[in-house]
Every structure is written in structure tokens, then in C-alpha cells.
C-alpha positions in Angstrom: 9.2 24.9 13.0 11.9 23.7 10.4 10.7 22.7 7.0 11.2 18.8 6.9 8.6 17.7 5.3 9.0 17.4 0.9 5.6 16.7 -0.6 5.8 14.9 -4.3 2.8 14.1 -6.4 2.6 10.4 -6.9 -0.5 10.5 -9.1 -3.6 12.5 -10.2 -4.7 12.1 -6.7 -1.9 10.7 -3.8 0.9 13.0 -2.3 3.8 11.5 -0.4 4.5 13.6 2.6 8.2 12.7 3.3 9.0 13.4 6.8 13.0 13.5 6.7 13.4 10.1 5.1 12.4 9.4 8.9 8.8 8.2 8.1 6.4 8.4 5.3 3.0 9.9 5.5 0.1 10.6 2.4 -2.8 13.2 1.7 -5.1 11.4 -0.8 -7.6 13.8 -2.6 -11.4 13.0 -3.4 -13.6 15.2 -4.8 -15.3 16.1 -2.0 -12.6 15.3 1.6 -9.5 14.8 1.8 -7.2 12.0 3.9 -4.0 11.9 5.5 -2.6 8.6 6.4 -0.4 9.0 9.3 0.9 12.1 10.3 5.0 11.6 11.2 6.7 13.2 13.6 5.2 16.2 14.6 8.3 19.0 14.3 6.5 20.7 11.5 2.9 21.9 11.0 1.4 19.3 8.9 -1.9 21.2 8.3 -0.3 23.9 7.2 1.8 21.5 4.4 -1.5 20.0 3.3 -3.4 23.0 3.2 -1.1 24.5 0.4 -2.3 21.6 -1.8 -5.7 21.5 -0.8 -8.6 23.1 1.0 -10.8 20.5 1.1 -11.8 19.0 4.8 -9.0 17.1 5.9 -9.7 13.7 8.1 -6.7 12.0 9.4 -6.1 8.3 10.0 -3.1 6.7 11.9 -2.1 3.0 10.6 -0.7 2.5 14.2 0.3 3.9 17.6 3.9 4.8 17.0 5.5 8.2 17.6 6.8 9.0 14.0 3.0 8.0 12.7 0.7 9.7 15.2 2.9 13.2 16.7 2.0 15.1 13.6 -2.1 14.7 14.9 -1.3 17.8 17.3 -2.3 20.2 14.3 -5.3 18.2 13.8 -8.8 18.3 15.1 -9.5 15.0 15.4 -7.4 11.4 14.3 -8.8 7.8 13.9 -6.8 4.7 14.9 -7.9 0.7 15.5 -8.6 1.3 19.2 -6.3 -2.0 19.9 -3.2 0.5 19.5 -4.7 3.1 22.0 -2.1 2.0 24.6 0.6 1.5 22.3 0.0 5.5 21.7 -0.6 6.4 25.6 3.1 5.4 26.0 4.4 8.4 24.1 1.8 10.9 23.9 2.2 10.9 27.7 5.7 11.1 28.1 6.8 14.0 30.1 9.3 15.6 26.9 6.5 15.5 24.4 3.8 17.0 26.6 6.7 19.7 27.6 7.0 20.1 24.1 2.9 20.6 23.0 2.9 23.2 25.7 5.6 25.0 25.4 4.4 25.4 21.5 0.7 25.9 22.3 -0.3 22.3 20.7 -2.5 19.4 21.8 -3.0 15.9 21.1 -6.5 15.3 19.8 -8.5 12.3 21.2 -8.1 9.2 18.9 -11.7 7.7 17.7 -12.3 4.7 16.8 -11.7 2.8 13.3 -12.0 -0.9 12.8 -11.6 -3.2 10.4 -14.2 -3.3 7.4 -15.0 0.1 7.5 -15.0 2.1 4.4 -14.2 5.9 4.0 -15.2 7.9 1.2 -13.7 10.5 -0.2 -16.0 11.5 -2.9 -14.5 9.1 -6.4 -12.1 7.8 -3.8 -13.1 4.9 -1.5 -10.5 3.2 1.1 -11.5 0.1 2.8 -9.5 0.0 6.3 -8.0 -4.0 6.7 -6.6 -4.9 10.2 -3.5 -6.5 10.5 -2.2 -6.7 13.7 1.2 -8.2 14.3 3.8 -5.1 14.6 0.9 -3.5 16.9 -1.6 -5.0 18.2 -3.9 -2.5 16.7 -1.8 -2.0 13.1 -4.1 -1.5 9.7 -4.0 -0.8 5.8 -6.0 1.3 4.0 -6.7 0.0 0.2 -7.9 1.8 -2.7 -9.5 -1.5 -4.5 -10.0 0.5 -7.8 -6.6 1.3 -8.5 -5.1 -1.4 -6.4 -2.9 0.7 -3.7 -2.6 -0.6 -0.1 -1.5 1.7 2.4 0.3 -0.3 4.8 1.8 1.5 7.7 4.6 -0.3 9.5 2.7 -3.5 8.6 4.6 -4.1 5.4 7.6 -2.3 5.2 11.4 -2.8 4.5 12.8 -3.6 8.2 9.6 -4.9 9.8 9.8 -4.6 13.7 8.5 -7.4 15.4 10.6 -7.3 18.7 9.1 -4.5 20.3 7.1 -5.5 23.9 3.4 -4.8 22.3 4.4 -6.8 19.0 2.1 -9.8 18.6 3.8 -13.4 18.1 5.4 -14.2 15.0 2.4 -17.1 14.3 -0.2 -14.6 15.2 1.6 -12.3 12.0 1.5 -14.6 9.7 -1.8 -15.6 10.1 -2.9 -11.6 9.8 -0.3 -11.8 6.6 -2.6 -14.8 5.1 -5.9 -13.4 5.7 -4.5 -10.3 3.6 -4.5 -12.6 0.5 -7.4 -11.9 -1.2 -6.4 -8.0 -1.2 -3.2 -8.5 -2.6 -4.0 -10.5 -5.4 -6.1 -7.3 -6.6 -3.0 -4.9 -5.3 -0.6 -3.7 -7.8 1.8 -0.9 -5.9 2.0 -0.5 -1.3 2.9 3.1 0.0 4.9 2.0 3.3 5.3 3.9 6.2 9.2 4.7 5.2 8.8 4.8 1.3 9.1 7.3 -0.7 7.6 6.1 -4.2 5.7 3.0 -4.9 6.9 -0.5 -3.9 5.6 -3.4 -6.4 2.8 -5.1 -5.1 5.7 -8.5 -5.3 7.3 -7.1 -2.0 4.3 -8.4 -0.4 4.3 -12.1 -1.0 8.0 -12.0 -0.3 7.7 -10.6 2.9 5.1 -12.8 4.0 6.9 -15.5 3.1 10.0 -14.5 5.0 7.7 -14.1 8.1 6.8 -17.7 7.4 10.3 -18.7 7.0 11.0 -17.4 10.8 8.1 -19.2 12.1 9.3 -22.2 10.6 12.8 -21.7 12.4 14.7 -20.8 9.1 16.9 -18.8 10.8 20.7 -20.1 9.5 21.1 -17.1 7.8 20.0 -14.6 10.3 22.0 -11.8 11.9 22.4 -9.5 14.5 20.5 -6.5 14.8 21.2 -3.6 16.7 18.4 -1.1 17.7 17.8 1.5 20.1 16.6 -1.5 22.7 19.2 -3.5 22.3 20.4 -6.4 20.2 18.2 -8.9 19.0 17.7 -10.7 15.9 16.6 -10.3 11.9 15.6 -12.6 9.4 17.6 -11.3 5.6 15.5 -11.7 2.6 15.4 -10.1 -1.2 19.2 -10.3 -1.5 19.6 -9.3 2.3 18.4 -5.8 1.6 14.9 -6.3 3.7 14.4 -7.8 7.1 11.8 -9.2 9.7 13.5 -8.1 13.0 12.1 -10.3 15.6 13.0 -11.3 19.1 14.6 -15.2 19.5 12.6 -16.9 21.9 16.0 -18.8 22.7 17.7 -15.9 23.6 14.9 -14.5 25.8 15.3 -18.1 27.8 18.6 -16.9 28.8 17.3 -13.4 29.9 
């Protein structure tokens, strides 16, 4: 396996894992487990990375369904992920490459159990409380350290946030999840994203929520073309143009 993955220490207790600059996982340390949050893309041994820092026992949790947060779970045991994203995951975990690809290096993918919304997990001097937000999946959730006020939020808040993929929720539905995330944030001072690789000021939050509004409102003079792997569709510019809600125009989809 190539070495991809650059750990730095982001406090006493929180590693970024940095997958490549291609997506952003953590290990956060208690005193007596220890937690990775969403385990990448799976081309190095991720166990192996975390236990040169640590030999504590290691419980992983997936924000969300998507290949460069769960593939990494193949050197696991066991993951947990909001069972509402189970088929989101089914649709790459079961595509004929990646199963080609566990067998021919001796791996599995371990059975997701279940996590929901309101549960706590604890670490031993570290507690995360798990906060569903579904919108970019229909099972996406953060993970918030109320003591030091650190959300981790996936793909849920993060600089380009996808909202045109086929399992995305409606915009309305997002914002909605957004609000009811309110009372979290105003006791949130830094996120770790799912493609970060340092803290982001708890501020990114409010703006992104209101740019999300600002689509559902039909804001949209300023928006642009976007250009993904599916195709073309649309994104919504905000904080000097540098972050976007990508989103699929109902309009256009008329025309389809």
C-alpha cells in the first residue's frame, strides 16, 4: 500500500488523518478508547496509521455512506453509521472493482451497526454526542465535543457541499436539518470537515447555512456552472465565491 495518509496533531487530543488532500478523516484520544471519524479511501492501512499513535481500542464511526469516508473500514472490525445511509453505502461497497479489489488484497468490509441521533459515545474525559443532519445523505451526522466546542461534520458542512447527487435530500429538507443545528453551534467554536485539514472557524457555519437558504429562496443570479463527474449542474458562490452549495436546478431537470 502507498503511504498517503499524513497524520498532524491538532491538539492534546485530535489527529487529522489527511488522506491525499482527497478527504479528511480524525482519531480522537480519551483516556480509556479511542475514535476514528471516517475512514477515507481505503488504499492504505488505516489501522496500522492509527496504531503508531495509539494502542488504545479503536471504534470507528462513518459521518456518511460515501466511498472516500467509509473504504478505509476494510481494516477495521466493526464501523458505525446512521442506518438511513446503509444504501447510500451498498452502492459502492458492492461494486464489482472494489470487491475485486478486497479480495485480491485479502480485506473485507465489516458490517455497519447502527448509530442514531442523540447517542453519546465516551471516550473516557472525551464525550461526543452524534447530531443527524441529513440533507447531503439521507443518513449524514456530526459528532460534537460540547466541552471544547468541536463539531465533526462530515460532508454536512464542508467547502463545496454536494447536494445534486440522486440520494441528496431537497434543498428545504437541508435547511431545515441546518436550523435544528442551531443550538450546537452557538456553543461551537472550530468544525473539522470531511476535506479540511486544520480547523475552520465556527463562522463558516452560519454562512453556509445561510447560503443554503439563499438557494431555497431562488437567489440564484449569481450562480454558475458546475462541472462534476455526473455531469453539469449548478452552484450557489458564497464567502467571496471561494465556497459553494452545488445543487441540482429543478428548472433544468424539467427540461431533462
Amino acid at each position: 500500500m502507498n503511504e498517503r495518509i499524513k497524520v498532524k496533531k491538532l491538539n492534546s487530543y485530535i489527529y487529522l488523518l489527511d488522506d491525499n488532500r482527497e478527504a479528511s478523516g480524525y482519531l480522537v484520544l480519551g483516556e480509556e478508547k479511542a475514535l476514528v471519524i471516517d475512514t477515507m479511501n481505503g488504499y492504505e492501512d488505516l489501522n496500522a496509521v492509527v496504531r503508531k499513535i495509539t494502542d488504545l481500542p479503536v471504534m470507528v464511526v462513518n459521518t456518511h455512506g460515501h466511498p472516500d469516508h467509509i473504504c478505509g473500514n476494510v481494516y477495521f472490525d466493526r464501523a458505525y453509521m446512521n442506518p438511513a445511509d446503509l444504501p447510500v453505502a451498498e452502492e459502492f461497497i458492492t461494486d464489482p472493482q472494489f470487491v475485486s479489489n478486497c479480495r485480491k488484497n485479502n480485506l473485507r468490509m465489516p458490517e455497519f451497526s447502527p448509530i442514531y441521533h442523540g447517542e453519546q459515545i465516551d471516550l473516557g474525559g472525551v464525550r461526543l454526542e452524534v447530531i443527524g443532519v441529513p440533507g447531503h445523505t439521507p443518513g449524514g451526522i456530526c459528532l460534537f465535543i460540547r466541552k471544547d466546542g468541536i463539531l465533526f461534520t462530515g460532508d454536512s458542512l464542508v467547502e463545496h457541499t454536494w447536494m445534486q447527487l440522486d440520494h441528496s435530500l431537497p434543498m428545504e429538507v437541508f435547511l431545515e436539518n441546518l436550523n435544528r443545528l442551531k443550538p450546537v453551534l452557538e456553543e461551537t467554536r472550530y468544525l473539522l470537515t470531511g476535506h479540511n485539514q486544520d480547523f475552520v472557524d465556527a463562522s463558516f457555519a452560519g454562512e453556509h447555512r445561510n447560503a443554503v437558504a439563499e438557494v431555497c429562496a431562488g437567489k440564484k443570479e449569481n450562480d454558475i456552472d458546475y462541472e462534476w463527474f455526473g455531469g453539469v449542474c449548478k452552484a450557489h458562490p458564497y464567502m467571496s465565491g471561494t465556497r459553494l452549495i452545488v445543487y441540482r436546478d429543478k428548472a433544468d431537470d424539467k427540461k431533462d
